[in-house]
C-alpha positions as CSV (number, residue, x, y, z in Angstrom):
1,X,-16.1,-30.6,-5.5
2,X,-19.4,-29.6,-3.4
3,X,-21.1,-27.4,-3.5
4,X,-20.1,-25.8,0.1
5,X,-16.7,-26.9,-1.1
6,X,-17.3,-24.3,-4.2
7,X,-18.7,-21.7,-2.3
8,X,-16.0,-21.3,0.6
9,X,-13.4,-21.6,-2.0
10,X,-13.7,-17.0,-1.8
11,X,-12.4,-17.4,2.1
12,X,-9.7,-19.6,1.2
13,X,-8.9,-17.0,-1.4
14,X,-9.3,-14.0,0.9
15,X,-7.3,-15.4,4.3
16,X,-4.2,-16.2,1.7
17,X,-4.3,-12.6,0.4
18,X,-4.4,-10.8,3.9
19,X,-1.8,-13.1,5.1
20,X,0.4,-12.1,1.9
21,X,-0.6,-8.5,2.6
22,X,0.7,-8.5,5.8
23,X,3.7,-10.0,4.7
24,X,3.9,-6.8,2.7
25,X,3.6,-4.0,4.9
26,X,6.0,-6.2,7.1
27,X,8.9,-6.1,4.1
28,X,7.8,-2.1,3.2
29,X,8.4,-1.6,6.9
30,X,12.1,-3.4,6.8
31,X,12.9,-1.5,3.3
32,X,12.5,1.5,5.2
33,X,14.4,0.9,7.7
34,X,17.5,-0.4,6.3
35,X,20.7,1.6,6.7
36,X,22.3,3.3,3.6
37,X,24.8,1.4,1.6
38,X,28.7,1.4,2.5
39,X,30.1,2.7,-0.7
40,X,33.8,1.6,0.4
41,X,35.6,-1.1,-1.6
42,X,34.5,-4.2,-1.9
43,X,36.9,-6.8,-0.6
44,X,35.2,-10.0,-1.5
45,X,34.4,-10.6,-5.4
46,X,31.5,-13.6,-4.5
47,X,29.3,-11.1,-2.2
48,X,26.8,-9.3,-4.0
49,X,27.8,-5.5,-3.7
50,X,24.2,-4.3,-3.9
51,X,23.2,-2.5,-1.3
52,X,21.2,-4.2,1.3
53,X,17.8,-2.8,0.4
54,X,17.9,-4.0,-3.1
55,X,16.8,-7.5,-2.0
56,X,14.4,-6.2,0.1
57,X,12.9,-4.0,-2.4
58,X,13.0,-7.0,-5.1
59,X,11.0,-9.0,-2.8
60,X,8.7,-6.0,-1.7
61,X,8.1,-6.2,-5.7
62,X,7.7,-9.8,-5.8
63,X,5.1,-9.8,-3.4
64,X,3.0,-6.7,-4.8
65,X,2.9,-8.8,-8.4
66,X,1.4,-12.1,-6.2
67,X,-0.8,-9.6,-4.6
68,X,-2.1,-8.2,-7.7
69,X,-2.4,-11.5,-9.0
70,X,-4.9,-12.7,-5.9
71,X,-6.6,-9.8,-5.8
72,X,-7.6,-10.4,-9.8
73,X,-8.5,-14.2,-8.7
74,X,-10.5,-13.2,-5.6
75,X,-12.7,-11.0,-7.7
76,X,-12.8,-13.0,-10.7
77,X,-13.7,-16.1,-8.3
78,X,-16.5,-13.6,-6.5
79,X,-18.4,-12.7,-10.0
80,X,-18.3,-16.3,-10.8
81,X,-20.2,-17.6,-7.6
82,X,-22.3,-14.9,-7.4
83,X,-23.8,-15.7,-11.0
84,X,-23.4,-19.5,-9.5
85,X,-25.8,-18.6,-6.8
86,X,-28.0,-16.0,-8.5
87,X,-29.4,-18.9,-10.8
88,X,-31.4,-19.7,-7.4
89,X,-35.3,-19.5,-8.4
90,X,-35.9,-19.0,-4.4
91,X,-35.3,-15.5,-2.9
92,X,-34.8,-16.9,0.6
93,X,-31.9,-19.4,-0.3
94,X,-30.5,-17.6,-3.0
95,X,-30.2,-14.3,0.0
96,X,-28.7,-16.5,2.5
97,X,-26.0,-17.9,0.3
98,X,-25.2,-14.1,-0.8
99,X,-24.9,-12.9,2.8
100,X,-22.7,-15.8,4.3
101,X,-20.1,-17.0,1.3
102,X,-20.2,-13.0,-0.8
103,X,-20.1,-11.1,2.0
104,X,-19.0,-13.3,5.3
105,X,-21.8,-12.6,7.5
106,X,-22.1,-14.8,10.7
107,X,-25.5,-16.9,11.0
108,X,-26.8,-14.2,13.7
109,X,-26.6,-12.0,11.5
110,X,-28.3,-13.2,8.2
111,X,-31.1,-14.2,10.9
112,X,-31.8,-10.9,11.8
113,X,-31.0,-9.3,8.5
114,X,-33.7,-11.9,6.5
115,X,-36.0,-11.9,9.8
116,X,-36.0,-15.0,10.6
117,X,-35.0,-17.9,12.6
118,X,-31.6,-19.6,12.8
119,X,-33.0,-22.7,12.2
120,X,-35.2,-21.4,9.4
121,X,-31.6,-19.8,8.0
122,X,-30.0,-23.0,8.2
123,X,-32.6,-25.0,6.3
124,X,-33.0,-22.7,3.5
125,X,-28.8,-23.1,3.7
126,X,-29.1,-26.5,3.2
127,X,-31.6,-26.3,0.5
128,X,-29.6,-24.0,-1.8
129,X,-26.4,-25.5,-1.2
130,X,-28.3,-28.6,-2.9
131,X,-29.3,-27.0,-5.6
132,X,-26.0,-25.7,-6.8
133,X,-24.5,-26.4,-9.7
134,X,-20.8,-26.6,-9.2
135,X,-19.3,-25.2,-12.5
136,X,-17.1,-27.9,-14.1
């Protein structure tokens, strides 16, 4: 793995939880607006006689637990590259990593945040990206 491979690993980790919270409000939104259960007598004995929010609810639960479970990896993930990059002896490099794979800032951005150039951004990019040390 590279180092930018390392690095972008938190977006990867970030897009799959917003797409599984979305997912979420979209199942909360259907569990709410199922209609009550018929509590007449069952004719068939192979249908389930749950009432049809049940499932919905167990996979409103399902999803909560897997969104739990990313949240804990996206932090846990975080902590690690941001010790990864914090073992950077320059400021410069060690800032511009921290501003575009911690917290997602656009090149523009960093420029005018570290005052300086995008060129100047990208080369001091380049430079710490090489001096990472992917943890194995």
């Amino acid at each position: 793995m590279t180092a930018y491979e390392y690095l972008h690993q938190l977006s990867g980790i970030d897009r799959r939880l917003r797409y599984d919270q979305m997912e979420l409000e979209e199942l909360r939104a259907r569990a709410e607006s199922l209609s009550s259960p018929n509590t007449g007598e069952a004719v068939s004995h192979t249908r389930s006689t749950d009432a049809p929010f049940v499932k919905v609810l167990e996979l409103v639960w399902q999803k909560e637990e897997r969104v739990k479970r990313e949240m804990a990896e996206l932090e846990q993930k975080r902590e690690e590259i941001k010790r990864t990059i914090e073992q950077l002896s320059d400021t410069d490099e060690r800032l511009v990593l921290l501003c575009r794979y911690l917290r997602g800032m656009k090149w523009e951005a960093i420029a005018c945040e570290l005052h300086a150039g995008r060129s100047t951004v990208f080369r001091w990019h380049k430079s710490g990206l090489s001096k990472i040390k992917v943890p194995g």
